[in-house]
PAKELUM-275281 format. One record per residue (C-alpha): x, y, z; residue number from 1. Coordinates in Angstrom, 2 decimals, m for minus. Example, Ala and Ser with C-alpha at 12.3 -4.5 7.8 and 13.67 -1.06 7.14 Angstrom:
% residues 2
+---------+---------+---------+-----+
!      px !      py !      pz ! seq !
+---------+---------+---------+-----+
!   12.30 !   m4.50 !    7.80 !   1 !
!   13.67 !   m1.06 !    7.14 !   2 !
+---------+---------+---------+-----+
This chain:
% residues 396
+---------+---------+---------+-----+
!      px !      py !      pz ! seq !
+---------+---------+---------+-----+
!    1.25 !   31.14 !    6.47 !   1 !
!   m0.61 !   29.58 !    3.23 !   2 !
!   m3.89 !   27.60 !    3.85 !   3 !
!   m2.57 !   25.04 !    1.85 !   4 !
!    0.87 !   23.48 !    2.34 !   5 !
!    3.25 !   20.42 !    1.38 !   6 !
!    3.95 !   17.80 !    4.25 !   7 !
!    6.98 !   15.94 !    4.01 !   8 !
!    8.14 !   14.20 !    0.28 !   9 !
!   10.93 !   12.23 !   m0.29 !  10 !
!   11.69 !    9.82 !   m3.20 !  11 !
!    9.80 !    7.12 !   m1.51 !  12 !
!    6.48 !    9.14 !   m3.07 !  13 !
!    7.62 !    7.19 !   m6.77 !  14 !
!    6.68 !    3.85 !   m5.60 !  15 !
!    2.92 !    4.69 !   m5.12 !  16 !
!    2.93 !    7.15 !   m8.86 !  17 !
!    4.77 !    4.20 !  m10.66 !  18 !
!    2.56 !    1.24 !   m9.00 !  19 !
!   m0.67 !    3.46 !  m10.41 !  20 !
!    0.35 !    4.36 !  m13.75 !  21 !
!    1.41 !    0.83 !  m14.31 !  22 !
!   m1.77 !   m0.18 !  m13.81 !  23 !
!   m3.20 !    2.97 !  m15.77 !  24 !
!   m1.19 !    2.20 !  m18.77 !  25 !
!   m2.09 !   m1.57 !  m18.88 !  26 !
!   m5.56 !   m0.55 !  m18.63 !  27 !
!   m5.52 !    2.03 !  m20.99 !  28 !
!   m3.55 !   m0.76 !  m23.74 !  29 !
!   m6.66 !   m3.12 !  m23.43 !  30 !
!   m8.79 !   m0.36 !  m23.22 !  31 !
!   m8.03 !    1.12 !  m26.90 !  32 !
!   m8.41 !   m2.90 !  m28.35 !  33 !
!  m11.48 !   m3.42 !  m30.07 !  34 !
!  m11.38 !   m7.10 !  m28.88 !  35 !
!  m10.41 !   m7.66 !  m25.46 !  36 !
!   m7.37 !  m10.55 !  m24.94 !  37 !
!   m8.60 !  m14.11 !  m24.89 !  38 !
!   m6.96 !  m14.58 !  m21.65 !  39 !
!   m9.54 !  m11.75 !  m20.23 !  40 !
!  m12.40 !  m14.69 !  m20.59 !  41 !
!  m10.66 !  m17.21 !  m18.28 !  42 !
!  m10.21 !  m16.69 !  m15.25 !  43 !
!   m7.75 !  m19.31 !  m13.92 !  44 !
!   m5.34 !  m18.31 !  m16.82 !  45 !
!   m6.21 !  m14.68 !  m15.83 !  46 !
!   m4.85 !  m15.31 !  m12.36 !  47 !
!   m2.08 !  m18.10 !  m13.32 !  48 !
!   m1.13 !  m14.63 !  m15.27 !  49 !
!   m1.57 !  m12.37 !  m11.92 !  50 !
!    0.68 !  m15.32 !  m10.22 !  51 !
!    3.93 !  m15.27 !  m12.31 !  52 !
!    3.59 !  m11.55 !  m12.40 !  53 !
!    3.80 !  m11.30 !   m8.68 !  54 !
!    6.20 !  m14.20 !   m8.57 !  55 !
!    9.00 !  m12.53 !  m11.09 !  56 !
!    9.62 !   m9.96 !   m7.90 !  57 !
!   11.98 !  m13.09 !   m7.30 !  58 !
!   14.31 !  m11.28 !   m9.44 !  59 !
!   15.00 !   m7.68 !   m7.02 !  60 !
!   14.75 !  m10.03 !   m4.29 !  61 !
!   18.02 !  m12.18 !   m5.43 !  62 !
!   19.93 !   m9.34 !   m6.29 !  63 !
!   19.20 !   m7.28 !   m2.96 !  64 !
!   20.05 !  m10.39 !   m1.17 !  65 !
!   23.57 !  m10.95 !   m2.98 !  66 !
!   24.38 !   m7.45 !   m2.29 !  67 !
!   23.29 !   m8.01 !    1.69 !  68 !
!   25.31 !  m10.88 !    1.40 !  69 !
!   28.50 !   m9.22 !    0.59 !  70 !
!   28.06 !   m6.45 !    3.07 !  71 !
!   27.83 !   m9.30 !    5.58 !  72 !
!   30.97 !  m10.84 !    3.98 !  73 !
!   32.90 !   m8.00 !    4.57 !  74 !
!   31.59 !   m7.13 !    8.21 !  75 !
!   32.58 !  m10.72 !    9.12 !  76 !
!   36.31 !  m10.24 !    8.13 !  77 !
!   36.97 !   m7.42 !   10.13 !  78 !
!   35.50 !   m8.90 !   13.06 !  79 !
!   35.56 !  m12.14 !   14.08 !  80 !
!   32.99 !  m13.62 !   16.10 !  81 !
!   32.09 !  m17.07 !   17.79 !  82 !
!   29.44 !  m19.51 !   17.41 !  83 !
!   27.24 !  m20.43 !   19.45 !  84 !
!   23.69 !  m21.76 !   19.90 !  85 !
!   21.30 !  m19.30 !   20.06 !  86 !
!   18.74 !  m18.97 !   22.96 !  87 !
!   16.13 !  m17.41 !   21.07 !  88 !
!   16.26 !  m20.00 !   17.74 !  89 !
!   12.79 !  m21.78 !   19.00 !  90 !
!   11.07 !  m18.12 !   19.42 !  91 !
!   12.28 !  m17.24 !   16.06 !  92 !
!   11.12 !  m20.56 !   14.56 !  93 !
!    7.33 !  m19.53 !   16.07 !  94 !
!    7.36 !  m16.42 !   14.58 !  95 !
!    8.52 !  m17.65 !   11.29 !  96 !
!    5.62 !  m20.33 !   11.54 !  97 !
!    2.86 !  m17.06 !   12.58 !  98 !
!    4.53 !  m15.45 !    9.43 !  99 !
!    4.00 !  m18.12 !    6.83 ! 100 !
!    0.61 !  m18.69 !    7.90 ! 101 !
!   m0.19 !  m15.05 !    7.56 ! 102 !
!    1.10 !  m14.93 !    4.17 ! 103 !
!   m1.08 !  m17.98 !    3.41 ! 104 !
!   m3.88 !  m15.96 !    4.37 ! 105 !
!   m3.14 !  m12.98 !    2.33 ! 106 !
!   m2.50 !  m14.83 !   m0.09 ! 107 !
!   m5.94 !  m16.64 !    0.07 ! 108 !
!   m7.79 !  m13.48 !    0.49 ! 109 !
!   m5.53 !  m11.88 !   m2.80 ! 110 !
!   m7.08 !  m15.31 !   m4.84 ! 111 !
!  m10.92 !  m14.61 !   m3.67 ! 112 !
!  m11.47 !  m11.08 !   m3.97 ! 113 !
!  m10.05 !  m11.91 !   m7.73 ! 114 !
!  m12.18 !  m14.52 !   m8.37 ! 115 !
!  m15.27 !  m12.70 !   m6.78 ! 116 !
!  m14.03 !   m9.83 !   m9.05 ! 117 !
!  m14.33 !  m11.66 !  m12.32 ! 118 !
!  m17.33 !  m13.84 !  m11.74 ! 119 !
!  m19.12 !  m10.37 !  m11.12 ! 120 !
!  m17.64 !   m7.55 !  m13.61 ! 121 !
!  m20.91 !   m6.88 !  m14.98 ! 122 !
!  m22.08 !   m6.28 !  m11.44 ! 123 !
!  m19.36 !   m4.44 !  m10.28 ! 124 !
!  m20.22 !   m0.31 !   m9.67 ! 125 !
!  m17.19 !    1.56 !  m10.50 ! 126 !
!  m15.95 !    3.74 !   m8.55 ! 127 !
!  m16.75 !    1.62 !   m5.00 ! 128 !
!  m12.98 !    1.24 !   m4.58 ! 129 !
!  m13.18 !    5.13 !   m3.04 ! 130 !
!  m14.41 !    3.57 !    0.44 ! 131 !
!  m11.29 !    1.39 !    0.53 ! 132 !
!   m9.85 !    3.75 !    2.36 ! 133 !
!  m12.48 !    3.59 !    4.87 ! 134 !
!  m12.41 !    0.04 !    5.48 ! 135 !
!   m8.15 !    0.14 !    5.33 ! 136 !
!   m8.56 !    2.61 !    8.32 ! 137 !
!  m10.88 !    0.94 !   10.47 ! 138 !
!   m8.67 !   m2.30 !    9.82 ! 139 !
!   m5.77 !   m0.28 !   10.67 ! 140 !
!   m6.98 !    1.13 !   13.91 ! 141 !
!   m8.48 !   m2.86 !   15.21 ! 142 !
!   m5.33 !   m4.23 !   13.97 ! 143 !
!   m2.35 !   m1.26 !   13.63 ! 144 !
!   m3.75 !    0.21 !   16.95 ! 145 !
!   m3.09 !    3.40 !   14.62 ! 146 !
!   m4.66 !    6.37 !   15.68 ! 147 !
!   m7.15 !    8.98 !   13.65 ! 148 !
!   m6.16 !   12.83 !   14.16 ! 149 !
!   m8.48 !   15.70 !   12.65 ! 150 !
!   m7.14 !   16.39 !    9.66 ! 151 !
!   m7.47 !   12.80 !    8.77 ! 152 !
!  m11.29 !   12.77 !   10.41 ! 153 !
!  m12.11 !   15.87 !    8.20 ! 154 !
!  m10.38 !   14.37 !    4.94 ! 155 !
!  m11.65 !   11.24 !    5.57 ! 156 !
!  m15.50 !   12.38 !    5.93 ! 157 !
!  m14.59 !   14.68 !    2.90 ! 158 !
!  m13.77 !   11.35 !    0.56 ! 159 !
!  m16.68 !    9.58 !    1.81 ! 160 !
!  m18.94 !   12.28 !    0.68 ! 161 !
!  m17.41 !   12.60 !   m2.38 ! 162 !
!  m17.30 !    8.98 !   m2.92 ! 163 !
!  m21.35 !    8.61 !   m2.94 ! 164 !
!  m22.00 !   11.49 !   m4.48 ! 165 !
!  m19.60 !   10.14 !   m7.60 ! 166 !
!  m21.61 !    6.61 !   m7.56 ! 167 !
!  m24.84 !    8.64 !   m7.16 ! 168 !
!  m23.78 !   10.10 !  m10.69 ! 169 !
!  m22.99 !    7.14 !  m12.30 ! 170 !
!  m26.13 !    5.09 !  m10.70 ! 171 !
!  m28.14 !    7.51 !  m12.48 ! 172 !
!  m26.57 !    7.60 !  m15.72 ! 173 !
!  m26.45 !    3.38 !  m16.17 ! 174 !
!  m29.51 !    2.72 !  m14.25 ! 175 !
!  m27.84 !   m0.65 !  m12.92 ! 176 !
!  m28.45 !   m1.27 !   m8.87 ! 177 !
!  m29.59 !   m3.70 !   m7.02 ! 178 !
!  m29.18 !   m4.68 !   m3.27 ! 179 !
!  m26.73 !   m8.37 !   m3.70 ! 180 !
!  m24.79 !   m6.61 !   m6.43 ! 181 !
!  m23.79 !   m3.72 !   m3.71 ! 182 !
!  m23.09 !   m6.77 !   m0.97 ! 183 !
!  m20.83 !   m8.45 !   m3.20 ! 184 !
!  m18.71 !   m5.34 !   m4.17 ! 185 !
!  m18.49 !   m4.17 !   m0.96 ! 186 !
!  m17.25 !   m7.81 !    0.07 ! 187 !
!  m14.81 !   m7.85 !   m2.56 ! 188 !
!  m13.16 !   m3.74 !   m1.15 ! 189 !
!  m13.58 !   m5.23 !    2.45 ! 190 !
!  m11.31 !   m8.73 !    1.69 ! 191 !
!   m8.66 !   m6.29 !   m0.50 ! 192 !
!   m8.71 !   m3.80 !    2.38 ! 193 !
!   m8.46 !   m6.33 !    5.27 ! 194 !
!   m5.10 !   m8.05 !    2.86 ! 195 !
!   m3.66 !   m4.73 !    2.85 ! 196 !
!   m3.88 !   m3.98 !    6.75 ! 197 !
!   m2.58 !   m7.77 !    7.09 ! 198 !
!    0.37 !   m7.14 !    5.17 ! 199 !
!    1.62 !   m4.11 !    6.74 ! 200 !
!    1.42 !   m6.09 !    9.95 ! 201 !
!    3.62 !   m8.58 !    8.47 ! 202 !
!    6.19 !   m6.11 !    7.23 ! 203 !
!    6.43 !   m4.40 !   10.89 ! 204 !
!    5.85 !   m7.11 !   13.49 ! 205 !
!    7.01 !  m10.27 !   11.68 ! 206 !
!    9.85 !   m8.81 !   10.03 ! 207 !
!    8.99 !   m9.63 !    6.33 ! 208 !
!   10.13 !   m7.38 !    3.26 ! 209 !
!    7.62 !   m6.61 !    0.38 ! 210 !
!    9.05 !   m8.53 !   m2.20 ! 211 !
!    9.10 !  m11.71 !    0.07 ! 212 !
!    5.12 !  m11.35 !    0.96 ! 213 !
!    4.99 !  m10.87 !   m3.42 ! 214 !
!    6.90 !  m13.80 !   m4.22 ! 215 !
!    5.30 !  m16.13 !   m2.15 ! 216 !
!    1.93 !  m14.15 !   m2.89 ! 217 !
!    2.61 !  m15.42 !   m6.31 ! 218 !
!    3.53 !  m18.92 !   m6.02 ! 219 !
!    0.06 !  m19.83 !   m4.07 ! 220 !
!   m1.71 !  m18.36 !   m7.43 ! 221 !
!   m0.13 !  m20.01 !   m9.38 ! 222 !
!   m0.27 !  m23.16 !   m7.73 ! 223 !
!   m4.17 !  m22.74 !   m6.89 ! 224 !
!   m4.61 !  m21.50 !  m10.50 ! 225 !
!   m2.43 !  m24.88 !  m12.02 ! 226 !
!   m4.40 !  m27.49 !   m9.74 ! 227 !
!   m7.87 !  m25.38 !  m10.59 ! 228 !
!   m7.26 !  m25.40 !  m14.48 ! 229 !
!   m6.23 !  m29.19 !  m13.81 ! 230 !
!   m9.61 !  m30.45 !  m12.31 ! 231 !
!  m11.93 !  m27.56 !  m14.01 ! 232 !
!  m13.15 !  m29.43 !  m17.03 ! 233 !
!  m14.03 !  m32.74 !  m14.18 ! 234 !
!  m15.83 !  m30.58 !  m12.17 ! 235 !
!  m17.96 !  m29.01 !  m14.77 ! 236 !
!  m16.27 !  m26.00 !  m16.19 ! 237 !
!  m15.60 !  m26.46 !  m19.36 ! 238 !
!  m15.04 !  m22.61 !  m20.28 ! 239 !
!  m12.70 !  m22.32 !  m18.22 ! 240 !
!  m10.56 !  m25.37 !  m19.78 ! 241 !
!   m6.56 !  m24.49 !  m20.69 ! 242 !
!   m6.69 !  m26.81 !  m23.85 ! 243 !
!   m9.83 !  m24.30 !  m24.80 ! 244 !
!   m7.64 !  m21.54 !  m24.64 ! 245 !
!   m4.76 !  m23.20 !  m26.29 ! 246 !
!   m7.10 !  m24.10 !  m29.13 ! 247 !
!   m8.68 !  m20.99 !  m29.06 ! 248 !
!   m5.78 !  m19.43 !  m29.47 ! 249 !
!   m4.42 !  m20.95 !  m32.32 ! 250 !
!   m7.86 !  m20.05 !  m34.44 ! 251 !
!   m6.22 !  m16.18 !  m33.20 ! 252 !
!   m4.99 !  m14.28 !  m36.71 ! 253 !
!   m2.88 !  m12.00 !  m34.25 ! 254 !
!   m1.39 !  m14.46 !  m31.44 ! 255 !
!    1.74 !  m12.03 !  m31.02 ! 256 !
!   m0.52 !   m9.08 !  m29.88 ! 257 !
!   m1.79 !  m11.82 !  m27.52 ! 258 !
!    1.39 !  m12.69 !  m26.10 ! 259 !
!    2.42 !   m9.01 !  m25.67 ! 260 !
!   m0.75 !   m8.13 !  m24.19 ! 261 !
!    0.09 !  m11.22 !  m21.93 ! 262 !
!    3.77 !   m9.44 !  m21.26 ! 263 !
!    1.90 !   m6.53 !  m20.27 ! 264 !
!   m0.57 !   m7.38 !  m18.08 ! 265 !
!    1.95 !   m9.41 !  m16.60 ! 266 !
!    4.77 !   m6.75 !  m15.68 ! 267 !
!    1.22 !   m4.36 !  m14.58 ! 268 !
!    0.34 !   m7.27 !  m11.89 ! 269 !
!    4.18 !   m7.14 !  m10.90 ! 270 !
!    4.57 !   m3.12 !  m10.15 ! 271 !
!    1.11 !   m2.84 !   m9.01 ! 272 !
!    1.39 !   m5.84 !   m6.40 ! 273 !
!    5.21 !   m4.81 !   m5.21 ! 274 !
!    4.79 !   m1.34 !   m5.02 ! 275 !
!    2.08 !   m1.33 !   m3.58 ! 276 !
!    3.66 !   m3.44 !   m0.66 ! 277 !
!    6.65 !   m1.13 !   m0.66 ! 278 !
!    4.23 !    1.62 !   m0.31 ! 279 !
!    2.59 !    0.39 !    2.56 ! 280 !
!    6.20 !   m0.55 !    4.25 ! 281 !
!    7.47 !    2.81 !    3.92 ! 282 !
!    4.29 !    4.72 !    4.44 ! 283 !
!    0.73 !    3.60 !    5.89 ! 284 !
!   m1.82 !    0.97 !    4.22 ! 285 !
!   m4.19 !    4.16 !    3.94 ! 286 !
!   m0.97 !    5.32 !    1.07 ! 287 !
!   m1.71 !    2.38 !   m1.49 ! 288 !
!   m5.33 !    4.16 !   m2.58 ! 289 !
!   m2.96 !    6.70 !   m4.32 ! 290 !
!   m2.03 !    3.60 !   m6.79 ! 291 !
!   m5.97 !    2.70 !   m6.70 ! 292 !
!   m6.47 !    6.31 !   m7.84 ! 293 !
!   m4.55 !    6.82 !  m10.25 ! 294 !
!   m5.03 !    2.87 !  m11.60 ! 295 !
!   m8.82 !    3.36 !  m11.83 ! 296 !
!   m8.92 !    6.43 !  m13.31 ! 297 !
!   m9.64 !    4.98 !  m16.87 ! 298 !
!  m13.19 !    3.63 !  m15.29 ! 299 !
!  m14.40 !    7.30 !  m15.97 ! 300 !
!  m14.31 !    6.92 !  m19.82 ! 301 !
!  m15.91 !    3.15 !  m19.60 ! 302 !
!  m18.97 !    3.78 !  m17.55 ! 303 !
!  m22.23 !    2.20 !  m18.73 ! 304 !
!  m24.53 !    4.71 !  m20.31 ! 305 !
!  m27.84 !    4.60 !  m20.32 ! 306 !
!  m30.01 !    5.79 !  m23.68 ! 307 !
!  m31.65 !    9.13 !  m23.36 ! 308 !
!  m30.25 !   10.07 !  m20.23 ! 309 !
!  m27.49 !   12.74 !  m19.27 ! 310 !
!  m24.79 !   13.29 !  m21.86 ! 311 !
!  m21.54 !   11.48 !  m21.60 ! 312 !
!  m19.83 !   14.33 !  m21.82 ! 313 !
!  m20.83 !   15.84 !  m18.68 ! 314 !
!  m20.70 !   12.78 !  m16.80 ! 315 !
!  m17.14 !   12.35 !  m17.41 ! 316 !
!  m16.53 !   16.50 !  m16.31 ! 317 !
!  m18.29 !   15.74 !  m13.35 ! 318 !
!  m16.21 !   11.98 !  m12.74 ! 319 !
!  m12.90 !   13.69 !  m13.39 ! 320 !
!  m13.56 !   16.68 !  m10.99 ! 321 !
!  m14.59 !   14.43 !   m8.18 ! 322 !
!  m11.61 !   12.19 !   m8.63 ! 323 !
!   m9.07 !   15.07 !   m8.93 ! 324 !
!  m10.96 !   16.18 !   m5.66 ! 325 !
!  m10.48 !   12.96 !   m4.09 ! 326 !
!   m7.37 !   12.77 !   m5.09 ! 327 !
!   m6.70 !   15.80 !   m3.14 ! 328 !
!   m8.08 !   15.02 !    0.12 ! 329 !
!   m6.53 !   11.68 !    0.17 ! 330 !
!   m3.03 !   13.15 !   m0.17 ! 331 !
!   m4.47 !   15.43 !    2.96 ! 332 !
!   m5.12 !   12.22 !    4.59 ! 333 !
!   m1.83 !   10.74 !    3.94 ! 334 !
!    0.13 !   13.97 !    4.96 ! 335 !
!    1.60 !   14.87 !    1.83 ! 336 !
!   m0.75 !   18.03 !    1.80 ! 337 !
!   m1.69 !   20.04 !    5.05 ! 338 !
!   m4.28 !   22.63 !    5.30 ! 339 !
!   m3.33 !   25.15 !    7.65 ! 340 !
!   m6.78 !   26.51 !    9.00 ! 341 !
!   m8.53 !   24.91 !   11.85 ! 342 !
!   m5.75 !   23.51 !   13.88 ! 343 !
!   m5.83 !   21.16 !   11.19 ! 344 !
!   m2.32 !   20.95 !   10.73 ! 345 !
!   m1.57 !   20.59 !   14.07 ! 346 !
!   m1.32 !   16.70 !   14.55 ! 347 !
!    0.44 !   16.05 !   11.17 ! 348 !
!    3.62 !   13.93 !   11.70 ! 349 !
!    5.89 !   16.80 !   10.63 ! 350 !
!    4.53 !   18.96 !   12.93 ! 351 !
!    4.82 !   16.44 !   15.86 ! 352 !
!    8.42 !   16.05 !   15.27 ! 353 !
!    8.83 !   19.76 !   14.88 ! 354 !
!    7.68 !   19.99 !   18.82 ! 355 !
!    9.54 !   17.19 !   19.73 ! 356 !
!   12.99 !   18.69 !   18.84 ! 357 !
!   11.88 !   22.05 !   19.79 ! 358 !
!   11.04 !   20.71 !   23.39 ! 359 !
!   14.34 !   18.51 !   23.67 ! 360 !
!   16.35 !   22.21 !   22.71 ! 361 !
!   14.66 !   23.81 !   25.62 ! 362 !
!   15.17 !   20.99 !   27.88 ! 363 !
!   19.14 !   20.89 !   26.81 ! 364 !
!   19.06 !   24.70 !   27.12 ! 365 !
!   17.89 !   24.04 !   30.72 ! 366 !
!   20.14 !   21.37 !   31.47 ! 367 !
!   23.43 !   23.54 !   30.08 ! 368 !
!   21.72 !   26.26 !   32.14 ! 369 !
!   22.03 !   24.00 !   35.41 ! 370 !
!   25.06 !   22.80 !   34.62 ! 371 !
!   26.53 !   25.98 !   34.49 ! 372 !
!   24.99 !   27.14 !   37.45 ! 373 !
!   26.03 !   24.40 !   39.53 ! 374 !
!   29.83 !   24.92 !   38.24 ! 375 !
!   29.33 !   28.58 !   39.23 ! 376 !
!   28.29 !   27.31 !   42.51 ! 377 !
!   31.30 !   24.89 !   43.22 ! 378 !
!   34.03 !   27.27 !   41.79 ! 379 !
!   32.35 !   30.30 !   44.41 ! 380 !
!   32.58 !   27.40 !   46.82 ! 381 !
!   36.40 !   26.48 !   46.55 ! 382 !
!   37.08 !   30.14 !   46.23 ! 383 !
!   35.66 !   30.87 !   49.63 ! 384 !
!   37.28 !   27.34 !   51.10 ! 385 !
!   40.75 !   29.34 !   49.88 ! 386 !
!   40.37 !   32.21 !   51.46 ! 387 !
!   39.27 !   31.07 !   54.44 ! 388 !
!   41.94 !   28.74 !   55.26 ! 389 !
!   44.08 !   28.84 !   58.54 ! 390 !
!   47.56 !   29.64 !   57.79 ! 391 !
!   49.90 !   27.01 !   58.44 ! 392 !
!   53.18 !   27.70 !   61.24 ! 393 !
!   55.30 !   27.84 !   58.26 ! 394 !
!   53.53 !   30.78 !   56.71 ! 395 !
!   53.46 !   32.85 !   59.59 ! 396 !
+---------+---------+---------+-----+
C-alpha cells in the first residue's frame, strides 16, 4: 500500500475549485489595473454590489423549483391523495420562524465581518485566513457535535504550524504588527468562521437549501446597504455618499471598464457565496477553506515589502511552497487525501464504511449459516418423525 492515497471524489469536488477560482480570477482582473475601481473606495456600494451578487442565485433557485414542481405534478396524477389538516403545521411554522431568524443572523454577521474588513485593509495581515479552519472546527464540534479523528488532529496541527510560520515570513518582510490590528483580524476570521458553522446547521437541521440561505443573504445587504447609503451623508459620512460616486463617476474617461469590473465582481460574490454554501451542504464547513485557498492565493504577489529587507523573490518561493503545503494537508483534513502510515487512515469516512459493509457480510454469512443449519435440523427431524411412525391397521 502507498503512503499517500486518494479518499473518495466525486463531481461534487467542482463546486469548491469553481467557487475559488472565481474569486481568483476577479482578484487577479483588479489586480493587473493600475487604478483600482471607484466602487473599491465605498463601501456601502461595495456591499450593495456583494448584495445583488448573492441575490441573482434567485435565478437556479426558480428554475430548480419549476422542475420540482413538475415532478410533483406528475407524482400527484398517478396517485391521488386527500386533504387534510396537518397535525404538525404549528411545529413546522416554529421551525420556519428558528430558520428565518438564523438566516438574519448570518446574514448580519456576513454584513460586519465586511464592513470590519474594509474599514481595516491596511491593517489586515494576509494570510490570517489559514486559522479559519481552526476556528470552523471548534465551531463545528460546540455546534455540529462533529467529532476530530487523528488524521484530522495531525493535519490540523500541521496547518497551524504552517500558518504562523507563513505570517512569521511576511511580518518580517513588511515590518507592520501591532497588538489591536491582530484582535481585529482575528475578529473578523472568527465572525466568517462562526457564519459558516451556522449555515451548515441551517442546511441539515432546519431544512434550508444553499441558494435559499444566498438569496435571502443578499436581500438583507442590499437593504442594509440602500438604507445606509440613504442616511450616510446625515450622519456624517460624506465619502461614502452615492451621489459622490455617481458624480465621480461621470468625471471617469473609462466608465465601461467600470461597469464590467462591476459585472465581475458581481458574478465573483455570486459563485463564491453559493458555492461555497453548496460546498458546505454536500461536504463539511471545514471544505469551504479549499475556495479560501485557492481565492487568496493572489495575496502572495501583493504583500507589503519593506526597503532593504529580504528579496521579493524569495518571499514569494517561500509563500507559494507553504500554501501548496497547506493546501495539501487541508485536503488530508477534508479526506480527499489519506496518508497511509500511522493508523492514520484508519478513521477516514471511506474506511469506516469499508468495515461497516464488511461486518454486515459476515453477519449475513452467519445468519445464512444458521439458517441453513436450522433447516438441516428440521428436515433430519421430519425424517426421523417418518420413520418412526406406527403403521396404521390398514398397512399391516
Amino acid at each position: 500500500m502507498s503512503l499517500i492515497g486518494f479518499g473518495e471524489i466525486n463531481k461534487n469536488i467542482l463546486y469548491p475549485i469553481i467557487g475559488g477560482l472565481s474569486k481568483l480570477i476577479a482578484e487577479f482582473i483588479l489586480f493587473k489595473k493600475k487604478k483600482e475601481p471607484l466602487f473599491t473606495d465605498y463601501p456601502f456600494i461595495l456591499g450593495l454590489i456583494a448584495g445583488f451578487g448573492m441575490f441573482l442565485s434567485i435565478i437556479p433557485f426558480i428554475i430548480l423549483k419549476i422542475q420540482l414542481r413538475r415532478a410533483n405534478a406528475e407524482k400527484r396524477t398517478k396517485s391521488k391523495t386527500l386533504i387534510y389538516n396537518n397535525p404538525d403545521d404549528v411545529f413546522k411554522k416554529k421551525v420556519c420562524c428558528i430558520k428565518y431568524l438564523l438566516i438574519f443572523c448570518v446574514s448580519l454577521f456576513d454584513f460586519s465581518q465586511k464592513i470590519l474588513t474594509f474599514l481595516f485593509t491596511s491593517k489586515i495581515i494576509n494570510n490570517f485566513w489559514i486559522f479559519d479552519i481552526f476556528f470552523i472546527t471548534v465551531f463545528s464540534m460546540i455546534i455540529l457535535r462533529s467529532k476530530l479523528y487523528s488524521y484530522q488532529l495531525f493535519s490540523l496541527g500541521v496547518i497551524i504550524l504552517l500558518g504562523i510560520i507563513c505570517n512569521i515570513v511576511n511580518l518580517l518582510n513588511s515590518g507592520e504588527f501591532n497588538f489591536i490590528s491582530f484582535i481585529l483580524v482575528m475578529s473578523i476570521e472568527i465572525i466568517f468562521s462562526l457564519e459558516i458553522v451556522i449555515e451548515k446547521y441551517i442546511m441539515k437541521y432546519k431544512f434550508c437549501s444553499p441558494y435559499e440561505i444566498c438569496i435571502l443573504e443578499g436581500l438583507f445587504e442590499i437593504i442594509t446597504n440602500i438604507i445606509l447609503l440613504m442616511i450616510s451623508p446625515n450622519i456624517g459620512i460624506e465619502e461614502d455618499s452615492f451621489f459622490d460616486y455617481i458624480k465621480e463617476l461621470k468625471n471617469e474617461e473609462s466608465i465601461k471598464e467600470e461597469i464590467i469590473l462591476l459585472i465581475v465582481s458581481m458574478i465573483s460574490r455570486l459563485f463564491f457565496k453559493l458555492f461555497s454554501l453548496i460546498t458546505i451542504n454536500f461536504y463539511t464547513p471545514s471544505h469551504v477553506v479549499i475556495i479560501l485557498i485557492l481565492g487568496e492565493i493572489m495575496l502572495i504577489f501583493t504583500n507589503k515589502k519593506k526597503e532593504n529587507d529580504i528579496p521579493n523573490e524569495i518571499i514569494i518561493a517561500c509563500n507559494i511552497f507553504l500554501i501548496i503545503f497547506i493546501l495539501f494537508m487541508t485536503l488530508v483534513f477534508t479526506e480527499f487525501i489519506e496518508l497511509n502510515f500511522c493508523g492514520l487512515q484508519k478513521n477516514t469516512k471511506r474506511n469506516i464504511e469499508k468495515r461497516a459493509l464488511t461486518e454486515v457480510s459476515i453477519s449475513s454469512e452467519d445468519n445464512k449459516e444458521i439458517n441453513n443449519d436450522y433447516r438441516d435440523s428440521c428436515l433430519d427431524s421430519i425424517n426421523e418423525e417418518k420413520e418412526n411412525e406406527i403403521p396404521t391397521q390398514k398397512e399391516i
